[in-house]
N, C-alpha and C positions, 0 to 999 in steps of 0.2 A: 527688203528693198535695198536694193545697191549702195555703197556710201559716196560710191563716183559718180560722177556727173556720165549720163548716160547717152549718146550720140547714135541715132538711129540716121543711116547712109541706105540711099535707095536710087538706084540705076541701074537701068536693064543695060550698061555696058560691065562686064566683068572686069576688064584689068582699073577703070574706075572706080569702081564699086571698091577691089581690093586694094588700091592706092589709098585713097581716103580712107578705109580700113585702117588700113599699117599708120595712117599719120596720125588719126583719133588716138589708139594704142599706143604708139610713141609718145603723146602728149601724158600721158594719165588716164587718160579717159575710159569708159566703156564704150566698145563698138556691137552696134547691131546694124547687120547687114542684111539688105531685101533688093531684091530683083527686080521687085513690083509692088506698086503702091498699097495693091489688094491684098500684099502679106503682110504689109506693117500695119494695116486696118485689121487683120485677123488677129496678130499675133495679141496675147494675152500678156505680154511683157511690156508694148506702147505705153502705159500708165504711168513707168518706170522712165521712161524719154523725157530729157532736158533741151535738146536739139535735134530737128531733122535737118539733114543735107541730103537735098532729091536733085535729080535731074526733073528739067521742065519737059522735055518730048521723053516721054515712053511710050510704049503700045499700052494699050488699055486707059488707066487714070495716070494722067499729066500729074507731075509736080502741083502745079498749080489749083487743079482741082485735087488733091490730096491736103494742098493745106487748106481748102476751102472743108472740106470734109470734117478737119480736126476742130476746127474752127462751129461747125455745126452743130459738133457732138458733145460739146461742150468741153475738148481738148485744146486748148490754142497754144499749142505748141511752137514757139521760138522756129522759124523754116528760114533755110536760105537755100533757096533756088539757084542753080548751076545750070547754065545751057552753052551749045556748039553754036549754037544758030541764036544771035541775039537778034532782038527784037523790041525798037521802041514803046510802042501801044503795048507788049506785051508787057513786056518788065514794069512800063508805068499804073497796068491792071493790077500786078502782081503786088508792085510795093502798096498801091490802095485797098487791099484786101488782109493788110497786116505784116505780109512774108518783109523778115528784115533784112533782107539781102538778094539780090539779084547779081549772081557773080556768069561774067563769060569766060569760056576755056578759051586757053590754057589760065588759070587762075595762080593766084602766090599762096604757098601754104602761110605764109606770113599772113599775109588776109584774112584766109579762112580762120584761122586761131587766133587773130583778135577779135573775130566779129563772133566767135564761138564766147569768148573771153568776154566781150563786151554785153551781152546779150543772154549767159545762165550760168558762170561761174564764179562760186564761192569765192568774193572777195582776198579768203584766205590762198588762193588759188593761180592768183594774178601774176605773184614775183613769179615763183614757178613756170610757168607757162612764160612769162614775160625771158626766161630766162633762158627757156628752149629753144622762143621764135629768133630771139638773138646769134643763135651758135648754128640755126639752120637759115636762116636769111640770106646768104649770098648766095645761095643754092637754087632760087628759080627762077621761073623765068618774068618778065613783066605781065601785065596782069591789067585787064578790063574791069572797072570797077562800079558799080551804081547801085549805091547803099541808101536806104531811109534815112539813115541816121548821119 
């Protein structure tokens, strides 16, 4: 088993996919990366997952029904939902069904790595990360926010 905190990223947009990629990585983290929902449900590595970061519209299983899934199978995995297309009723399904973040693009990677930070990292883990988002913070852009917490 990993001793890093393990970040499963799941978007059928590629240079997405690979952004979030590179940023988990930057941070310390492990990145696993899927296309599609229906790989992160195969893969034999999921058990090993601390957070998922999905898009909500894919082809095939939605974000949303992915964490409904994990959630089922007796995985309830920490998820934040990322979408182009925000969506009232949607996001408000979403956050009642668990998922602890409901982010619209373009999002802050400051965001993302608190709400990652907040939600399944090692205590010991916090300055670290707190010290990263610091030195990359003026770097993006503003950011649509509607969190559970």
């Amino acid at each position: 088993m990993p001793t890093k905190a393990v970040i499963a990223i799941v978007d059928d947009d590629h240079s997405m996919r690979e952004a979030l990629t590179s940023l988990v990585r930057s941070l310390g983290y492990v990145a696993m990366a899927f296309d599609c929902a229906e790989d992160l449900l195969k893969s034999k590595r999921r058990r090993n997952v601390s957070c998922v970061i999905t898009d909500v519209q894919m082809p095939g299983m939605t974000g949303i029904e992915l964490h409904n899934r994990l959630v089922t199978s007796g995985e309830p995995i920490p998820t934040i939902l990322i979408t182009a297309f925000p969506d009232e009723r949607a996001r408000q399904r979403a956050l009642q069904t668990g998922v602890i973040c409901y982010l619209t693009k373009p999002f802050s990677v400051v965001v993302t790595t608190q709400i990652m930070t907040n939600n399944m990292v090692p205590a010991a883990d916090v300055r670290k990360t707190s010290l990263i988002v610091g030195l990359i913070a003026a770097r993006f852009v503003p950011w649509a926010l509607a969190c559970a917490k």
